[in-house]
C-alpha beads as a LAMMPS data file, in Angstrom:
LAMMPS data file: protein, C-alpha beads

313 atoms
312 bonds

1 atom types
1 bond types

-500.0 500.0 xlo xhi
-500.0 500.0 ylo yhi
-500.0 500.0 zlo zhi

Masses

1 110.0

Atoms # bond

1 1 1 0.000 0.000 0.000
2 1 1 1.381 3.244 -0.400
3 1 1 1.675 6.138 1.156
4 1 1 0.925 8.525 -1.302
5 1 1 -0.721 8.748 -4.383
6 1 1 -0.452 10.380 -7.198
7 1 1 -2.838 10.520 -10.218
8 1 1 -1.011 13.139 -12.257
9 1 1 2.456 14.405 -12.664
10 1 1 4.136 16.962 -10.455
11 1 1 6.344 19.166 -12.861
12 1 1 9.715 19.060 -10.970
13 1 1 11.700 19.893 -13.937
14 1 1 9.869 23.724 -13.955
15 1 1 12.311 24.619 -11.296
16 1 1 15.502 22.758 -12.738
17 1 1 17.271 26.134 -13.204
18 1 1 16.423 27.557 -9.527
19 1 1 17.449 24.426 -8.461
20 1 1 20.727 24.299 -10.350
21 1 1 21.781 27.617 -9.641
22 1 1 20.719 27.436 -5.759
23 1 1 22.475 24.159 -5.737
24 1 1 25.468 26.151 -7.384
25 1 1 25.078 29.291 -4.634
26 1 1 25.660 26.713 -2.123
27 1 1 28.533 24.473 -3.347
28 1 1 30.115 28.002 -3.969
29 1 1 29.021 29.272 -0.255
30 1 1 30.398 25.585 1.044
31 1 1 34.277 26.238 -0.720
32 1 1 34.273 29.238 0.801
33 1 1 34.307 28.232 4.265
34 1 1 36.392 25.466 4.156
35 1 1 38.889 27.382 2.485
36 1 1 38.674 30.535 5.078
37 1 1 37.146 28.671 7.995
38 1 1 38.395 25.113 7.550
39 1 1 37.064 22.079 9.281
40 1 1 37.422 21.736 13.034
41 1 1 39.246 18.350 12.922
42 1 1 39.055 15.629 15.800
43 1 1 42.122 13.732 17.404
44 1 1 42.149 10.890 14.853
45 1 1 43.381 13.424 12.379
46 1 1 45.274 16.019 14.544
47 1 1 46.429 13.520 16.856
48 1 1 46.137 13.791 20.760
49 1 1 45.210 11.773 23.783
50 1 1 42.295 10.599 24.713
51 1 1 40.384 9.353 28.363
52 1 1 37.301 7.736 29.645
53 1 1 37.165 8.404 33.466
54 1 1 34.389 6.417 35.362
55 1 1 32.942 8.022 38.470
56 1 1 31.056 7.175 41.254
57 1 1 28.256 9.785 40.698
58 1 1 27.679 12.358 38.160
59 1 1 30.160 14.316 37.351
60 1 1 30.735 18.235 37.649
61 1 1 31.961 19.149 33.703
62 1 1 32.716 22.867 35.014
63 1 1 34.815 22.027 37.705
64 1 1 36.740 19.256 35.820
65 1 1 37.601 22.046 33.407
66 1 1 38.556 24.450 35.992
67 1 1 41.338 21.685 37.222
68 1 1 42.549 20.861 33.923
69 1 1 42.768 24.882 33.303
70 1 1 44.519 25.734 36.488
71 1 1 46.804 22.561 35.147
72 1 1 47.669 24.016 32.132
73 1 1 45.458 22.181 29.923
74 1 1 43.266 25.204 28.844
75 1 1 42.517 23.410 25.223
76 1 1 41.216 20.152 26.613
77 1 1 37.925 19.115 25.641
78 1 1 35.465 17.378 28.546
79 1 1 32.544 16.060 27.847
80 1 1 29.541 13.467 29.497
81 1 1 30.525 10.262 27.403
82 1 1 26.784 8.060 27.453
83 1 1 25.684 9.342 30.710
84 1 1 26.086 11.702 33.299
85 1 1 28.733 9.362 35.336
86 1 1 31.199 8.753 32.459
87 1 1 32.937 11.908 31.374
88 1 1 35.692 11.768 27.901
89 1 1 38.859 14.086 28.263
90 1 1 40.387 15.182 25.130
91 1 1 43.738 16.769 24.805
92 1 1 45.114 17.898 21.801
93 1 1 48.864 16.533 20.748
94 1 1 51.489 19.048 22.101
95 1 1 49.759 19.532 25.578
96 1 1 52.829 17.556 27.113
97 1 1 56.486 16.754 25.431
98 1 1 55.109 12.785 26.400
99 1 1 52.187 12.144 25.064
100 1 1 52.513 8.157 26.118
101 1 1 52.009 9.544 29.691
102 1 1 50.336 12.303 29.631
103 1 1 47.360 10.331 30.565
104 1 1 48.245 8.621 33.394
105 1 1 48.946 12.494 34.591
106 1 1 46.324 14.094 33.844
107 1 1 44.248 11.038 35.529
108 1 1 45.888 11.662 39.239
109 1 1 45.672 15.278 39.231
110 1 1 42.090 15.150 38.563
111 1 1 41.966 12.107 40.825
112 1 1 43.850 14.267 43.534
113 1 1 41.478 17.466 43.378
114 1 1 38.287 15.724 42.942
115 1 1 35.876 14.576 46.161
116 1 1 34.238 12.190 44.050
117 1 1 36.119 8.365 43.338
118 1 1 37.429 7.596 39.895
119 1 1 38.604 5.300 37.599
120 1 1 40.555 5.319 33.886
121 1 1 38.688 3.193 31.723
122 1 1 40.523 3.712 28.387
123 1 1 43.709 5.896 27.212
124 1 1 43.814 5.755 23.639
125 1 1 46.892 8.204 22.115
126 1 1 46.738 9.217 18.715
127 1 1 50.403 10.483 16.855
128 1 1 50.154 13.442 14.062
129 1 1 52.039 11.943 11.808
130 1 1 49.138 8.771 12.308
131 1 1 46.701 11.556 12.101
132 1 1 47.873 13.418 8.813
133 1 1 47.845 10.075 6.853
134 1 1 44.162 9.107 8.148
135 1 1 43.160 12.697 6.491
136 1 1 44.918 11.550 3.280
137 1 1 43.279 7.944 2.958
138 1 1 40.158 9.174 4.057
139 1 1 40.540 12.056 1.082
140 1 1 41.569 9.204 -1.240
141 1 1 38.474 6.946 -0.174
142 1 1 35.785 9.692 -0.779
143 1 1 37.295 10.467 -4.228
144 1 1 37.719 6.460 -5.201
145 1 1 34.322 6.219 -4.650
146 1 1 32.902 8.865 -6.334
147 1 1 35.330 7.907 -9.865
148 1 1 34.042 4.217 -8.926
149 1 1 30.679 5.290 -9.657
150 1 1 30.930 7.795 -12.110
151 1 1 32.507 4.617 -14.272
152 1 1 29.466 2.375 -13.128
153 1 1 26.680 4.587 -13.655
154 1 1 28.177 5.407 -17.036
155 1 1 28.295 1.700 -18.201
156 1 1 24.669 1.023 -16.854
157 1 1 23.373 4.196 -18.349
158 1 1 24.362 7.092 -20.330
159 1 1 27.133 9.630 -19.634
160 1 1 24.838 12.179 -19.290
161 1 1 22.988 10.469 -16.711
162 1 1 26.190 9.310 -15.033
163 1 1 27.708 12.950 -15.009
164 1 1 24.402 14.275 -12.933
165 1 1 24.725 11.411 -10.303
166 1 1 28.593 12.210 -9.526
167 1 1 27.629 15.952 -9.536
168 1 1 25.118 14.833 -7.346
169 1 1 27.008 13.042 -5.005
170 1 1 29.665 15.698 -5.136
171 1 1 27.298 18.548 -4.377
172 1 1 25.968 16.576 -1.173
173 1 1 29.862 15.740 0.149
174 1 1 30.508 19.661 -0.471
175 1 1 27.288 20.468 1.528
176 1 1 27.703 18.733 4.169
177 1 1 31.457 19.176 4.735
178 1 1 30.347 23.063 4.174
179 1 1 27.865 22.580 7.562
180 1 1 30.923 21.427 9.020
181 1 1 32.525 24.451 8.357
182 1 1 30.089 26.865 9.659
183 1 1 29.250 24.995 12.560
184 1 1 33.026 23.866 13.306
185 1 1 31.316 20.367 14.806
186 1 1 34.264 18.401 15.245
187 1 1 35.072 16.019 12.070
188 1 1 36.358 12.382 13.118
189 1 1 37.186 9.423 12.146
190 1 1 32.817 8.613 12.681
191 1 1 32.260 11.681 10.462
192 1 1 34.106 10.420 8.036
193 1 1 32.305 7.079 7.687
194 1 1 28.765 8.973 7.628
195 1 1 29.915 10.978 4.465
196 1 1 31.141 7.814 3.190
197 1 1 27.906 5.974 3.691
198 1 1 26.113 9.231 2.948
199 1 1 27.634 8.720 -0.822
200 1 1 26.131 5.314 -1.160
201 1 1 22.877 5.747 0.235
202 1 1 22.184 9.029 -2.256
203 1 1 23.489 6.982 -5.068
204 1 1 21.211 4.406 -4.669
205 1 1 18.427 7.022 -4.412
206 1 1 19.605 8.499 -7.599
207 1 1 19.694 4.858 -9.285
208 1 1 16.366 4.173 -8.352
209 1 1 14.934 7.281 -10.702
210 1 1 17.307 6.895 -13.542
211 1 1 15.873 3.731 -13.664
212 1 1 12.531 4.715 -13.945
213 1 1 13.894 7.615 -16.125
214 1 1 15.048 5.168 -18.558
215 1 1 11.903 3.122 -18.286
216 1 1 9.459 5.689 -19.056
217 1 1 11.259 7.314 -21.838
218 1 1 10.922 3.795 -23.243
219 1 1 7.142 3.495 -22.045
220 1 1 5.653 6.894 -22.987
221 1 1 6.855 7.231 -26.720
222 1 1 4.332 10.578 -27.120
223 1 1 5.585 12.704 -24.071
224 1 1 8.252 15.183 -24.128
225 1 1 11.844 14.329 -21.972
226 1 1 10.343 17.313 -19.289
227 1 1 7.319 15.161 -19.099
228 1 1 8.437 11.965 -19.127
229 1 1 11.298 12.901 -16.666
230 1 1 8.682 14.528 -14.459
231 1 1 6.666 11.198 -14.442
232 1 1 9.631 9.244 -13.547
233 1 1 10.348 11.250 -10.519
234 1 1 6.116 11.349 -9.580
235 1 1 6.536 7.706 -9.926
236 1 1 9.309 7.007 -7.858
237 1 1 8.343 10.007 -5.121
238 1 1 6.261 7.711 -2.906
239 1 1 9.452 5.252 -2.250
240 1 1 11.646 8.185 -1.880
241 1 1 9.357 10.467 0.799
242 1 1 8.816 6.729 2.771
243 1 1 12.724 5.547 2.843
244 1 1 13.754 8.854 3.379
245 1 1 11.539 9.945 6.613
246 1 1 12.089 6.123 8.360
247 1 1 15.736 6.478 7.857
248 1 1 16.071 9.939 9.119
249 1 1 13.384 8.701 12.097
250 1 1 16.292 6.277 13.205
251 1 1 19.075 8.731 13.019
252 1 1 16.954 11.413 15.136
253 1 1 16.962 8.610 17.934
254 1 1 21.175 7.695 17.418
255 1 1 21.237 12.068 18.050
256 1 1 19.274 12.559 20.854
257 1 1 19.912 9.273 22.536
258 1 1 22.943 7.635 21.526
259 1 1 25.636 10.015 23.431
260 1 1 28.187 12.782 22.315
261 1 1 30.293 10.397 20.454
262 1 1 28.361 10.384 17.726
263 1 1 26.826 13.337 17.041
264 1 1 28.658 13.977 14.531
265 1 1 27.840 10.925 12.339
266 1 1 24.170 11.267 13.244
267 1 1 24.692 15.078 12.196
268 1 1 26.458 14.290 8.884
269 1 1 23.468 11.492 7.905
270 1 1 20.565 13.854 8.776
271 1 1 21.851 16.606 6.657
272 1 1 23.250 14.497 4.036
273 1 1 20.116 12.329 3.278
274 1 1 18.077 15.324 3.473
275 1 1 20.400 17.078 0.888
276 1 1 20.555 13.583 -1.248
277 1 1 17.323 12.884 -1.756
278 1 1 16.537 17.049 -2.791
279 1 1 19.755 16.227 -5.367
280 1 1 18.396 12.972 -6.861
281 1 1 14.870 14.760 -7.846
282 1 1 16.396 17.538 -9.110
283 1 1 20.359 18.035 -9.125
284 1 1 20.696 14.843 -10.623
285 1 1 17.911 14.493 -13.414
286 1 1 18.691 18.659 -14.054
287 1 1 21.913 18.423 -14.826
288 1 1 20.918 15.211 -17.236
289 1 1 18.358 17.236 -18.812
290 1 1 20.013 20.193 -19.455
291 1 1 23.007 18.350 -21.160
292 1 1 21.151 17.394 -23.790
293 1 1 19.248 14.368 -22.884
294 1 1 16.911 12.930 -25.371
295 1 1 14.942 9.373 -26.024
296 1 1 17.425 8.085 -28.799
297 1 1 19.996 8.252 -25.594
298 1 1 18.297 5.243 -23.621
299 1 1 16.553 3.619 -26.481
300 1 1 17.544 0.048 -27.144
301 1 1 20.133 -0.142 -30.400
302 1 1 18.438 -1.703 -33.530
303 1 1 18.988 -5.488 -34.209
304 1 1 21.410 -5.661 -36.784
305 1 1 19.490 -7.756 -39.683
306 1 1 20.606 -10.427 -42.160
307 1 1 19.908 -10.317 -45.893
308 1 1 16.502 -12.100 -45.265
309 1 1 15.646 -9.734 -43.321
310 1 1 16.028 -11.683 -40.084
311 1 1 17.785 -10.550 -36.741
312 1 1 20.651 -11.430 -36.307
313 1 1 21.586 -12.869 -32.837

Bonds

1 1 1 2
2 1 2 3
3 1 3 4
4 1 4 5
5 1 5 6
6 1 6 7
7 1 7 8
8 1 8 9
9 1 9 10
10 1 10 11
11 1 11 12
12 1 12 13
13 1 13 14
14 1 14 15
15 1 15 16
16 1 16 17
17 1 17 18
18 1 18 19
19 1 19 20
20 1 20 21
21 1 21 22
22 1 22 23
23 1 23 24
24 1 24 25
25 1 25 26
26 1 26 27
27 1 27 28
28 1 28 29
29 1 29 30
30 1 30 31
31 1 31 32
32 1 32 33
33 1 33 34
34 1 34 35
35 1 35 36
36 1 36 37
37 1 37 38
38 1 38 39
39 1 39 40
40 1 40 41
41 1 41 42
42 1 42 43
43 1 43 44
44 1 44 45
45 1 45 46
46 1 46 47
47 1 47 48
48 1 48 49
49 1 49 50
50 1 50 51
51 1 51 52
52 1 52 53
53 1 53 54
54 1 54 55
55 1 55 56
56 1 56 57
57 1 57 58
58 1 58 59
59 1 59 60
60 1 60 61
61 1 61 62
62 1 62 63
63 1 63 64
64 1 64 65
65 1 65 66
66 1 66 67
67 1 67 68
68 1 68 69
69 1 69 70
70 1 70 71
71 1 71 72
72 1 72 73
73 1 73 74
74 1 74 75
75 1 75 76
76 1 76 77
77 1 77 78
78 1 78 79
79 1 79 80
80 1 80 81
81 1 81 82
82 1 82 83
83 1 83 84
84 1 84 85
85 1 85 86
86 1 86 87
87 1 87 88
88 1 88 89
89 1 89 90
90 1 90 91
91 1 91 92
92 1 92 93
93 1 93 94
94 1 94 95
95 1 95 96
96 1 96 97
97 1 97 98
98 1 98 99
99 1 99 100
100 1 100 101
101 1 101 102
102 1 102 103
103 1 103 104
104 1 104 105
105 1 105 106
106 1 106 107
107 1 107 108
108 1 108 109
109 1 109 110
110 1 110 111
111 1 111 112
112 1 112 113
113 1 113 114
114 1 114 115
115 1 115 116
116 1 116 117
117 1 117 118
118 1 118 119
119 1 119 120
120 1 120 121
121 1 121 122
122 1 122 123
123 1 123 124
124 1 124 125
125 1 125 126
126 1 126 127
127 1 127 128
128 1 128 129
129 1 129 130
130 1 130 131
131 1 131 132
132 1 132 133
133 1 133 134
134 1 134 135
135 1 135 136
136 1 136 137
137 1 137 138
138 1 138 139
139 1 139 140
140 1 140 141
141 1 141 142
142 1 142 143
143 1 143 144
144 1 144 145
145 1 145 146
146 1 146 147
147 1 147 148
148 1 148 149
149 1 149 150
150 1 150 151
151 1 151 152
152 1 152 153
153 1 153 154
154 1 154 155
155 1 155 156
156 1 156 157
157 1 157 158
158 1 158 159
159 1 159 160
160 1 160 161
161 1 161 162
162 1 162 163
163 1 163 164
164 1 164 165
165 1 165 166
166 1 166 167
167 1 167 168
168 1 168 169
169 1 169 170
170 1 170 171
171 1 171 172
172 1 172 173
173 1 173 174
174 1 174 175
175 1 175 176
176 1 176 177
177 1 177 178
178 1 178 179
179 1 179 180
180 1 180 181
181 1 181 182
182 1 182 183
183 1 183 184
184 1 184 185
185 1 185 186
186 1 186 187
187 1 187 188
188 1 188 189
189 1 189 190
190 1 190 191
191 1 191 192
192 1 192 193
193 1 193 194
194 1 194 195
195 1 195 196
196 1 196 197
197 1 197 198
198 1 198 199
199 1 199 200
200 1 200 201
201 1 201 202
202 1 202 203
203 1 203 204
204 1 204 205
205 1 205 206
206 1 206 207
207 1 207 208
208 1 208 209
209 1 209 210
210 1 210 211
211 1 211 212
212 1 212 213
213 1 213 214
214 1 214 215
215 1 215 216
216 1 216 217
217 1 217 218
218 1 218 219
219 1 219 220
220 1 220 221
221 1 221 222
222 1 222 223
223 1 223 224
224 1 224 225
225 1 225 226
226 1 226 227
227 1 227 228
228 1 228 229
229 1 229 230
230 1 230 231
231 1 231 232
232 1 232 233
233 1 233 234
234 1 234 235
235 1 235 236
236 1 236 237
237 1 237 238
238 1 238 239
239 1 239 240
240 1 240 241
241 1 241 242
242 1 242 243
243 1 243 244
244 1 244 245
245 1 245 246
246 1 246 247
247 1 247 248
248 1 248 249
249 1 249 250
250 1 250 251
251 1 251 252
252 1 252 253
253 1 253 254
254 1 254 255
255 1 255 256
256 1 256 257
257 1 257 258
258 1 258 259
259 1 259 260
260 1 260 261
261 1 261 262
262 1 262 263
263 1 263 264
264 1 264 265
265 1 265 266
266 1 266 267
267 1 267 268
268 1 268 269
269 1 269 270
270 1 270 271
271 1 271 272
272 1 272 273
273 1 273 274
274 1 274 275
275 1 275 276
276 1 276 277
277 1 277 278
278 1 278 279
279 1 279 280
280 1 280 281
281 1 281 282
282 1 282 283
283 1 283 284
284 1 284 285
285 1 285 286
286 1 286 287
287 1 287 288
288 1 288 289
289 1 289 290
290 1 290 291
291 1 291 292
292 1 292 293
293 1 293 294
294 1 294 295
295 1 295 296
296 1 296 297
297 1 297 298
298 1 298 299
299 1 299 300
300 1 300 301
301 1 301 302
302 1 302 303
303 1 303 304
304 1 304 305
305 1 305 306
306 1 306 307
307 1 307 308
308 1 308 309
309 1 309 310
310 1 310 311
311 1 311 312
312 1 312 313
């Protein structure tokens, strides 16, 4: 059963130059601030040291940061870690010329000034020469994928078709990496993964239509490409709207209930899925259109006939 129904068309293609050039605004708007503002990246890429303290009762965040302050530790990061009596202490590398113990150290000062007992669950240390080649593979992932499916979209369909899928999928990296940016929400090794998955899930969305772009233009032999593109996207508008809103349902839940470390991921899906699936209506099947798209393009080829006139198989 569906959803929603709908009898006739909905032109989507009437707004495929507002949506191109807003799409364009934004990209722009996005470069911008990572060039000037830059991404506020996390330990795994910076490197640093990292704790999980355990206490007894909840914690007091303020005064923690006091102590650390008074220490000399004015850039560490504290934070509740799952719930109010687990607390994550983040230091960035260069707080202390030994990072190996600079742990254990900053776990008995805070152990010595607090009135409330303690333990170190986890030190994890993080080098910046580890951190600088994590940015660079995870740089070289995001672009493998996106020429990975640039070459398979272009061997299932057309290159017109497979050009407005990677621009697709680049324009909803850009974006997102852009909120990043303006926000400066810390960019890990979690965030990373979300943009990653973020590029498969909106190029499956974008699959789904071209395939029932490429249907209809072989269907409805009368209609114009606007129309039959339009009908394609009606067509396929119910399964979007219904994966779209579940998924996103789930990731509200990982944000508001699944703890600080991983906000960011559930940040980076929210606003990436909601970006895809506005980029596979119309970034995608615009930029398609407005290259010059036309019926022949998807249209099986011609058997190739013998003298008899028979096909030849």
């Amino acid at each position: 059963m569906q959803l929603f129904k709908f009898d006739t068309s909905l032109n989507f293609m009437r707004f495929r130059w507002f949506a191109v050039g807003l799409s364009s605004l934004l990209v722009l708007l996005s470069i911008v601030l990572l060039l000037t503002r830059g991404i506020n990246w996390g330990l795994d890429f910076t490197g640093g040291t990292v704790l999980e303290l355990s206490f007894a009762q909840a914690a007091n965040l303020d005064l923690l940061r006091q102590h650390l302050t008074q220490a000399g530790y004015a850039e560490a990061v504290v934070q509740f870690f799952g719930s109010s009596n687990d607390v994550l202490v983040r230091l960035p590398s260069g707080a202390s010329a030994v990072q190996q113990q600079l742990g254990e150290q900053v776990f008995q000062l805070l152990q010595a000034q607090s009135d409330v007992a303690m333990t170190l669950s986890r030190v994890e240390f993080v080098g910046p020469s580890v951190g600088e080649e994590l940015k660079q593979d995870g740089g070289l992932a995001v672009l493998v994928a996106l020429l990975g499916i640039l070459v398979y979209v272009g061997f299932r369909f057309e290159w017109r078709l497979s050009l407005g899928a990677v621009l697709a999928l680049a324009h909803d990296v850009i974006l997102t990496l852009g909120l990043f940016s303006l926000l400066q929400i810390e960019f890990d090794l979690t965030v990373l993964a979300a943009i990653l998955a973020l590029i498969g899930y909106s190029i499956n969305d974008t699959i789904v239509v071209f395939d029932r772009v490429r249907e209809m233009f072989r269907k409805l032999r009368d209609e114009s490409v606007l129309e039959t593109v339009n009908q394609a996207i009606t067509s396929t508008l119910n399964r979007t709207v219904i994966t779209s809103a579940t998924t996103m349902l789930v990731l509200f839940v990982l944000y508001f209930k699944g703890g600080a470390l991983i906000h960011g991921f559930a940040t980076a899906l929210l606003f990436g899925i909601a970006v895809g699936t506005y980029s596979s209506v119309y970034v995608a099947s615009s930029v398609a259109v407005l290259l010059g798209l036309s019926r022949e393009d998807l249209m099986p080829p011609k058997p190739v006939e013998t003298e008899e006139g028979e096909p030849l198989v």
